[in-house]
Structure formats: C-alpha cells, structure tokens
C-alpha positions as CSV (number, residue, x, y, z in Angstrom):
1,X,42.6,-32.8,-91.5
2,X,41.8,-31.1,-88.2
3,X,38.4,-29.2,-87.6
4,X,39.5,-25.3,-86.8
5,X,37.7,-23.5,-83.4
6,X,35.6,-25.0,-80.9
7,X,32.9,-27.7,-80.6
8,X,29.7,-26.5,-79.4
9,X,30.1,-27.8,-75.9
10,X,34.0,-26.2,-75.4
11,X,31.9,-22.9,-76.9
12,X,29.1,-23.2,-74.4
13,X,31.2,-23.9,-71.2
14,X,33.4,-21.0,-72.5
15,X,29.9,-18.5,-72.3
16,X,29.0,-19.7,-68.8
17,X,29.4,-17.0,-66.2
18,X,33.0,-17.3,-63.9
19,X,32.5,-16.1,-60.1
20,X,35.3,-14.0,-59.5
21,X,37.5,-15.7,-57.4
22,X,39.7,-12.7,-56.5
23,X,36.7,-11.4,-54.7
24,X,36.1,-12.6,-50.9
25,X,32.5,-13.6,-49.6
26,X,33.1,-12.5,-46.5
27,X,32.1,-9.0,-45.8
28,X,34.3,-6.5,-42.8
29,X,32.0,-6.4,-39.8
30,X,30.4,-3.3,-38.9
31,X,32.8,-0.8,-38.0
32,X,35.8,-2.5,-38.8
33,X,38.1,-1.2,-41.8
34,X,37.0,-2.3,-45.3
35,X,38.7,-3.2,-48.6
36,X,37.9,-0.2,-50.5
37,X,39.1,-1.4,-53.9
38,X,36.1,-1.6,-57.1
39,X,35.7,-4.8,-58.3
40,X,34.4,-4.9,-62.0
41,X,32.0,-5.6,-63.0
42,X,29.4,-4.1,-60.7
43,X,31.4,-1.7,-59.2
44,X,31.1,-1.8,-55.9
45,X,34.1,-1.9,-53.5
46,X,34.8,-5.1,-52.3
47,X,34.0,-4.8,-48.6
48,X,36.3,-7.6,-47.5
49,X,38.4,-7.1,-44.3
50,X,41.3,-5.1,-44.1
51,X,44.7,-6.4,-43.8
52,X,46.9,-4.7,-46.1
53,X,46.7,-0.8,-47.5
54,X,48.2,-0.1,-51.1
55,X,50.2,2.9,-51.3
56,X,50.1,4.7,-54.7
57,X,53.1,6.7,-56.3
58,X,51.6,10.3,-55.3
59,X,50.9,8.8,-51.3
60,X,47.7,8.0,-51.5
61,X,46.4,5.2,-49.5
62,X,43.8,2.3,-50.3
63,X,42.7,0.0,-47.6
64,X,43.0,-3.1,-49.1
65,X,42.3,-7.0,-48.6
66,X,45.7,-9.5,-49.7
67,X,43.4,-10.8,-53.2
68,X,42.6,-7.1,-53.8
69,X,46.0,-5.5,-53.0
70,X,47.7,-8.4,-55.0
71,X,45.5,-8.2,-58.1
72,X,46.3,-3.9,-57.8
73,X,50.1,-4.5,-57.7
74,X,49.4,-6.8,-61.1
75,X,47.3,-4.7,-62.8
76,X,49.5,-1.5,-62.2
77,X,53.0,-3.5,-63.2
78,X,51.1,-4.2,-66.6
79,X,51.0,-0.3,-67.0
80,X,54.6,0.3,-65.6
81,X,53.2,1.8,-62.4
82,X,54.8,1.0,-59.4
83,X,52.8,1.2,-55.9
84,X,53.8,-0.7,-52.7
85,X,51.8,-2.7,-50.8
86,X,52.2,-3.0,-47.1
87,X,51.0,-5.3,-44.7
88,X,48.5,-3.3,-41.5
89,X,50.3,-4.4,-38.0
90,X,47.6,-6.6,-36.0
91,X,45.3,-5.3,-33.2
92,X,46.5,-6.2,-29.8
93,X,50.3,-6.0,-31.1
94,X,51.2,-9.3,-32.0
C-alpha cells in the first residue's frame, strides 16, 4: 500500500518562496514609459520598460511590458473578459 500526501522534504520545497518570474528585474530608465501593471504581492507596479499597452473593453489604456501584458490577457480570458494587447511602434521608426 502506498503512503497518501507528501514526504517532509516534497512538503518543505513546496513552502519555499518562488520569485515571480513574470516580473522583470530590469527597471524603465528615468523618464522613459513604465509598465504600470500591479504585481501581487506587494503591490507595486512593475516598472519594467514599455513595449506593449493593453487596451481594456471601455478604452482604457495600460502601458504595459510583453510578461505583464501577456499574463493580463490570461488572467482576463479566465473571467471572460476580452482586452487587446497591442504592440508600441519603436522610436526612430523602425
């Protein structure tokens, strides 16, 4: 017969602390655009450079970073909400 649950050790790895991934380290520079989406848990915005702005069902826009913008489109499919999430054309017009 099989033990039910965990062992000690898969229950300890499973309490350590997971860095969310989703969440870039690097920050905008000052005065460039920043990703203004909250990132649980501490919420503060993210702060990662702009490249992409979400655009929410009533026209609102969110400056947004591609891990940020991506995990928004997720989250808001899961609650049958549709935004659209367009890509910011590149300085210098390449």
């Amino acid at each position: 017969m099989n033990p039910i649950g965990l062992t000690r050790a898969e229950e300890a790895s499973q309490q350590q602390p997971v860095a969310n991934k989703s969440t870039p380290a690097a920050k905008a520079a000052p005065g460039e655009p920043s990703c203004r989406v909250t990132v649980p848990p501490d919420g503060e915005a993210c702060g990662a450079p702009v490249q992409h702005v979400i655009v929410w069902s009533d026209g609102d826009r969110t400056p947004a970073c591609l891990d940020c913008a991506l995990r928004m489109q997720q989250l808001a499919e899961s609650h049958r909400t549709i935004l659209r999430v367009e890509e910011l054309p590149v300085k210098g017009g390449r």
